[in-house]
C-alpha positions in Angstrom: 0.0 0.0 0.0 2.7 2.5 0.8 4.6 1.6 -2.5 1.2 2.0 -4.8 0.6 5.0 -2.8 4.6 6.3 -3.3 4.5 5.8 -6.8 0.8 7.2 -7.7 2.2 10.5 -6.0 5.5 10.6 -7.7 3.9 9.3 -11.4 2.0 12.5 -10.4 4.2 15.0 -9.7 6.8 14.0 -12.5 3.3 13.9 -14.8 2.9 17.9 -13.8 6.4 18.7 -14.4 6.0 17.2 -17.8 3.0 19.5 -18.2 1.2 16.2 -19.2 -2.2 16.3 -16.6 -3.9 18.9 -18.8 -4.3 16.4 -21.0 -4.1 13.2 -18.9 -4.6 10.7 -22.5 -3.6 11.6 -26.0 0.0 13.1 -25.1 3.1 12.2 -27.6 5.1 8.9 -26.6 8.1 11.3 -27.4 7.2 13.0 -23.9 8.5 10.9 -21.0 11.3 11.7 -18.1 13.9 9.1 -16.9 12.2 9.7 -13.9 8.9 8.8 -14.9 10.3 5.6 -17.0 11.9 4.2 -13.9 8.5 5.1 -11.8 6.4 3.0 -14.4 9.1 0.1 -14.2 8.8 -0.3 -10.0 5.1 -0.1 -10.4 5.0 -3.1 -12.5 7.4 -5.2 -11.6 5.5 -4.7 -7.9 2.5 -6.0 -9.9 4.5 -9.2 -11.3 5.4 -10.1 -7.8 1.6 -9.8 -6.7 0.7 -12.0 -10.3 3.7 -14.7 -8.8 2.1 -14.3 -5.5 -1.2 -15.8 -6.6 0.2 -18.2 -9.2 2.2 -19.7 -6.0 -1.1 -19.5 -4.2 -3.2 -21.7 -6.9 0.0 -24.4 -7.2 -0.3 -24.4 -3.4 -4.7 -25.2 -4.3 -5.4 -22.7 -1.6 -7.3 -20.5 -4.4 -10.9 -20.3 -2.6 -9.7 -17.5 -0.6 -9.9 -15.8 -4.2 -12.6 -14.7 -5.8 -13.0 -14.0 -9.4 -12.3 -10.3 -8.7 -9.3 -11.2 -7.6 -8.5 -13.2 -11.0 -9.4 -10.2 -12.7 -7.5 -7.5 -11.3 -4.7 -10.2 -12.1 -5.8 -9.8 -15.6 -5.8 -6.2 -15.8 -2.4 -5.8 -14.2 -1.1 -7.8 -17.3 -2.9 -5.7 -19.6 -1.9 -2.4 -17.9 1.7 -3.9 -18.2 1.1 -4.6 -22.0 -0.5 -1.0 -22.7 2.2 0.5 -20.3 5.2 -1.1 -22.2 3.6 -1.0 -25.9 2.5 2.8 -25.4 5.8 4.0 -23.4 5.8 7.5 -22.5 3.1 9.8 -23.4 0.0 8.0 -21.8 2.0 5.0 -20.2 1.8 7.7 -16.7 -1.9 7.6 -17.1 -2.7 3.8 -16.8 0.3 3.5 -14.4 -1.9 6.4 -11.9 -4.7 4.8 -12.4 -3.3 1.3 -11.3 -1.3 2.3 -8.3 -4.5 4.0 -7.4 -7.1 1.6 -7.5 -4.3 -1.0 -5.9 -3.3 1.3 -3.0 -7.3 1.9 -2.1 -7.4 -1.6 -2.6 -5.2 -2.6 -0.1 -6.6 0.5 2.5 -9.9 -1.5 2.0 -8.9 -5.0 2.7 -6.8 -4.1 5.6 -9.8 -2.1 7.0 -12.0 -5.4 6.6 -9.9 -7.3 8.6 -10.5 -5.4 11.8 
């Protein structure tokens, strides 16, 4: 959670210094940072380990603690890391905010459940 979190805000903030959230989609793949490259590479290969996490999980059969949302969030990690890698700069910061988003509430939310 504090990684997702980490890297949404920096993606951010390297985003506004790129002068690429006016225009959060349709930006040039010319226009990317070192920075932001580097950002987009921890994010997913913090995403891989979560995908070798659950593979582990289902070769171990204790998969009926997942449910299918879980399977697809899997799912759309891989195609975030497709678009991500196929689109390179430009819009890759986009999807990469999104997903550390939606992963860092996502995390907030299951740890809350568990008190």
């Amino acid at each position: 959670t504090v990684a997702s979190t980490l890297i949404f805000v920096l993606v951010l903030l390297e985003a506004n210094r790129l002068h690429m959230l006016r225009h959060p989609w349709g930006n040039r793949a010319e226009v990317s940072s070192p920075t932001l490259r580097c950002l987009i590479q921890l994010h997913y290969y913090n995403r891989i380990l979560e995908l070798l996490d659950t593979i582990f999980r289902i070769s171990q059969k204790k998969f009926r603690t997942y449910g299918a949302l879980h399977f697809y969030l899997r799912l759309v990690n891989v195609w975030s890391w497709f678009a991500a890698a196929r689109v390179g700069g430009g819009d890759a910061f986009f999807i990469t905010a999104l997903d550390s988003a939606v992963v860092a509430v996502r995390f907030i939310v299951f740890t809350l459940s568990l008190l």
